[in-house]
Every structure is written in structure tokens, then in C-alpha cells.
C-alpha positions in Angstrom: -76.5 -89.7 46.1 -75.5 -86.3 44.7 -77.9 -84.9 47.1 -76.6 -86.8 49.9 -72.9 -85.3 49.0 -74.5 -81.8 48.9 -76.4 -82.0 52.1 -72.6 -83.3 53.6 -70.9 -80.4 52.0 -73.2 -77.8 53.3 -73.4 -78.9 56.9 -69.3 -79.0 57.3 -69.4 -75.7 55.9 -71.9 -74.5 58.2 -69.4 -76.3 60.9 -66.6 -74.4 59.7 -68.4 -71.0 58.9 -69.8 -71.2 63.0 -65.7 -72.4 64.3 -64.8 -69.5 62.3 -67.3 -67.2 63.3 -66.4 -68.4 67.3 -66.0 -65.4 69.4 -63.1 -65.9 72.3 -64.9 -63.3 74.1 -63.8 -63.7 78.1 -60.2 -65.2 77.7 -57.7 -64.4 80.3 -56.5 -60.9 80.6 -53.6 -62.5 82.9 -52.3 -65.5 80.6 -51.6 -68.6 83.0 -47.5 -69.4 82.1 -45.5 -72.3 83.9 -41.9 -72.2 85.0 -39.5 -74.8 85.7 -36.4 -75.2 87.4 -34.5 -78.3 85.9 -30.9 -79.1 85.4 -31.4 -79.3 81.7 -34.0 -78.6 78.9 -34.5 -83.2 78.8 -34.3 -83.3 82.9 -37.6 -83.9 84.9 -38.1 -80.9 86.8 -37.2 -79.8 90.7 -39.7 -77.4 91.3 -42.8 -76.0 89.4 -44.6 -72.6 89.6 -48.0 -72.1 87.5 -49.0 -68.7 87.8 -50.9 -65.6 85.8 -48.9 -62.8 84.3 -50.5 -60.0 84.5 -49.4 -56.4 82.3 -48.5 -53.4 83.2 -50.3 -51.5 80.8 -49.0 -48.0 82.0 -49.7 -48.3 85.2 -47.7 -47.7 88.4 -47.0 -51.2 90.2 -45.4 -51.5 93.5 -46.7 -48.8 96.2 -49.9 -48.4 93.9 -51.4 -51.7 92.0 -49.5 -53.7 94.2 -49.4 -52.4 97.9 -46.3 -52.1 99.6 -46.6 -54.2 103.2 -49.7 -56.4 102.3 -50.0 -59.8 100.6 -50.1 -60.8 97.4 -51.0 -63.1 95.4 -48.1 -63.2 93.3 -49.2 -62.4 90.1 -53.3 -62.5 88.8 -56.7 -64.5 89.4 -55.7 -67.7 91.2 -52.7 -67.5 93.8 -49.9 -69.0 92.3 -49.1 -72.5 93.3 -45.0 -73.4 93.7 -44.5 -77.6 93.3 -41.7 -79.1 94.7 -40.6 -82.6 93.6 -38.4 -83.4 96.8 -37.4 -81.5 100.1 -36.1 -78.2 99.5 -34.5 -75.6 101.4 -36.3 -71.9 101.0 -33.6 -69.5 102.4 -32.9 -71.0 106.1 -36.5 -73.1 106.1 -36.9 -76.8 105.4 -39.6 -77.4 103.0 -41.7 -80.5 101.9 -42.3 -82.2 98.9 -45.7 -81.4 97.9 -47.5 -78.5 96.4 -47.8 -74.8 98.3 -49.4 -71.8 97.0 -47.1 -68.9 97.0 -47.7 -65.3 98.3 -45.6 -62.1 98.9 -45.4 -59.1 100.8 -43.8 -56.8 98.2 -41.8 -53.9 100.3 -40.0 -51.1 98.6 -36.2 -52.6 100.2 -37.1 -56.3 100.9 -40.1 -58.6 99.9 -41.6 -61.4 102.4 -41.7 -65.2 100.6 -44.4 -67.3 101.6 -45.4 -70.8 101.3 -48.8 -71.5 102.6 -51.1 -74.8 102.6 -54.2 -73.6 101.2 -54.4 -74.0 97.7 -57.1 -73.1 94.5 -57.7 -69.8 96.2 -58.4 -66.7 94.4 -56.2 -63.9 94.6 -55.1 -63.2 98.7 -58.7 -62.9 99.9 -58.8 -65.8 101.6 -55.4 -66.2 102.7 -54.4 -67.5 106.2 -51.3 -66.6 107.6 -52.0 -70.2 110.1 -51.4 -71.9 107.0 -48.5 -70.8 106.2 -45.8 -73.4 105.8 -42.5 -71.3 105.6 -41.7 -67.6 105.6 -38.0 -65.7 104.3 -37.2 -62.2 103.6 -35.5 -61.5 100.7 -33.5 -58.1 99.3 -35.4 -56.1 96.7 -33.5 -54.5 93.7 -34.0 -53.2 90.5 -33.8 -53.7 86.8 -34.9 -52.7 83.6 -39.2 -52.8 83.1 -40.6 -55.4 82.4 -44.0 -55.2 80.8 -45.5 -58.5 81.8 -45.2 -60.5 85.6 -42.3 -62.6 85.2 -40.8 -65.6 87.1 -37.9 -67.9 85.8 -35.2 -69.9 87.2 -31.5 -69.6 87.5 -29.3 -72.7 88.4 -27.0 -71.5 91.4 -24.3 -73.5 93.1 -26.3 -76.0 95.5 -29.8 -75.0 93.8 -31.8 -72.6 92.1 -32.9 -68.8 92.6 -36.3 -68.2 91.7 -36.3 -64.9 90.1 -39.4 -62.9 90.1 -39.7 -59.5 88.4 -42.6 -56.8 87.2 -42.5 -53.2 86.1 -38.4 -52.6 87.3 -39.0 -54.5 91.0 -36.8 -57.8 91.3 -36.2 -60.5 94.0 -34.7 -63.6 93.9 -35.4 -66.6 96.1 -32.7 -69.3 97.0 -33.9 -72.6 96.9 -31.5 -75.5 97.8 -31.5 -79.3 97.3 
């Protein structure tokens, strides 16, 4: 029995000793992050982003990273996919239900928004302007740096402004219900 016990107590420390001893090695660089726009911490949410948020790390964003006039993926690794849980309104363009991914054309005055079909695609390589579902232009401005890719959600009037920002860029879109 006692040896029975010992043999028990030496493999789960083995077991621990190897979890312990468990090397990450080839997490995320770009942490995946979800935002929501809801009426209230307890509501269901309206719409859905899951994207990667990648850093700047000293580097020079917009115009250099990022090229002005050329999609995006909006953000790191996968393109970012935008879920909307009823119709919406994006700017002037009647949207779906359903779930898009979401690219940009960053531009140093005013970005491009863009819905498109195609979704689980990696970064813009594959992207298809003939699957694009909606398109806006929206004003550019600036703020203070952000380190890290950001997207959250404002309540507005009638909906929500998505609000996206990176090094000191900023755009918001309008999104009505």
C-alpha cells in the first residue's frame, strides 16, 4: 500500500513538475481582444468585433507599418471580423445581420470602412474588393498614443460610433439601429 501511495505521489509530481516546466513558446504577439457595443454592462450585445491588437513598439505606424491608401486588415494575423445582431446602418449604407470581416484604407485626412463577405482570411492578402458588402469614408483625427490597436464603443444618439485608434490616428464609425 505504502508503495502504491508513493508511486501516486511521484507521478503527480512529475505531472506538476512537466505543467510547470511548460514552455508557452509561440503565443500571440498580437493578443486577440473582443469589443462590444451594448446598452449596458447586463444587455445582450448589438454588434461584435473580435480582432488582434497589435503594439507599437517604437515604431512609426500610419504612412510606414501601415500604408497610407492600401487595405488593411485592421489590426494583426486574421482580418478582423465585425458581428451584427440585427440590421444596421454604417454611415449612409444598409447593413445585414450577419457576420462581415472588416478592412480599412487608412489615409492621412480620412480612412475608407469596409465590410466584406469573405471571412477567416489572413491579414488583406486575399481580400476581394467584389465581396465587399458596404463602403463609408470617415474623417481622420488625432489623439494622444496609444501603444496597443484599440477599438471600443461609444453609445451615440440613434446608435453607436465605433472608435478605432493606434499610435495618435483616430476614426470613428457611426453605426445606427
Amino acid at each position: 500500500m505504502k508503495k502504491s501511495l508513493l508511486l501516486v505521489a511521484i507521478m503527480l509530481l512529475g505531472t506538476v513538475a512537466t505543467v510547470n516546466a511548460q514552455k508557452f513558446a509561440g503565443l500571440q504577439k498580437s493578443p486577440t481582444d473582443i469589443a462590444y457595443a451594448k446598452a449596458d454592462r447586463n444587455a445582450k450585445p448589438v454588434i461584435k468585433v473580435v480582432y488582434n491588437r497589435p503594439q507599437k513598439k517604437g515604431r512609426k505606424i500610419f504612412g510606414n507599418l501601415v500604408n497610407y491608401d492600401k487595405v488593411w486588415r485592421t489590426g494583426a494575423d486574421e482580418a478582423t471580423e465585425i458581428k451584427f445582431m440585427q440590421d444596421v446602418k454604417m454611415g449612409d449604407k444598409t447593413v445585414k445581420a450577419g457576420t462581415y470581416s472588416l478592412f480599412t484604407i487608412p489615409g492621412e485626412k480620412e480612412w475608407t470602412i469596409i465590410l466584406n463577405s469573405d471571412l477567416d482570411s489572413w491579414g488583406a492578402y486575399t481580400y476581394d474588393e467584389g465581396k465587399d458588402v458596404a463602403r463609408i469614408k470617415v474623417p481622420a483625427s488625432s489623439g494622444d498614443e496609444l501603444e496597443v490597436f484599440s477599438i471600443a464603443f461609444k453609445k451615440v444618439d440613434k446608435g453607436y460610433h465605433m472608435v478605432m485608434g493606434w499610435d495618435t490616428a483616430r476614426v470613428a464609425v457611426p453605426f445606427t439601429m
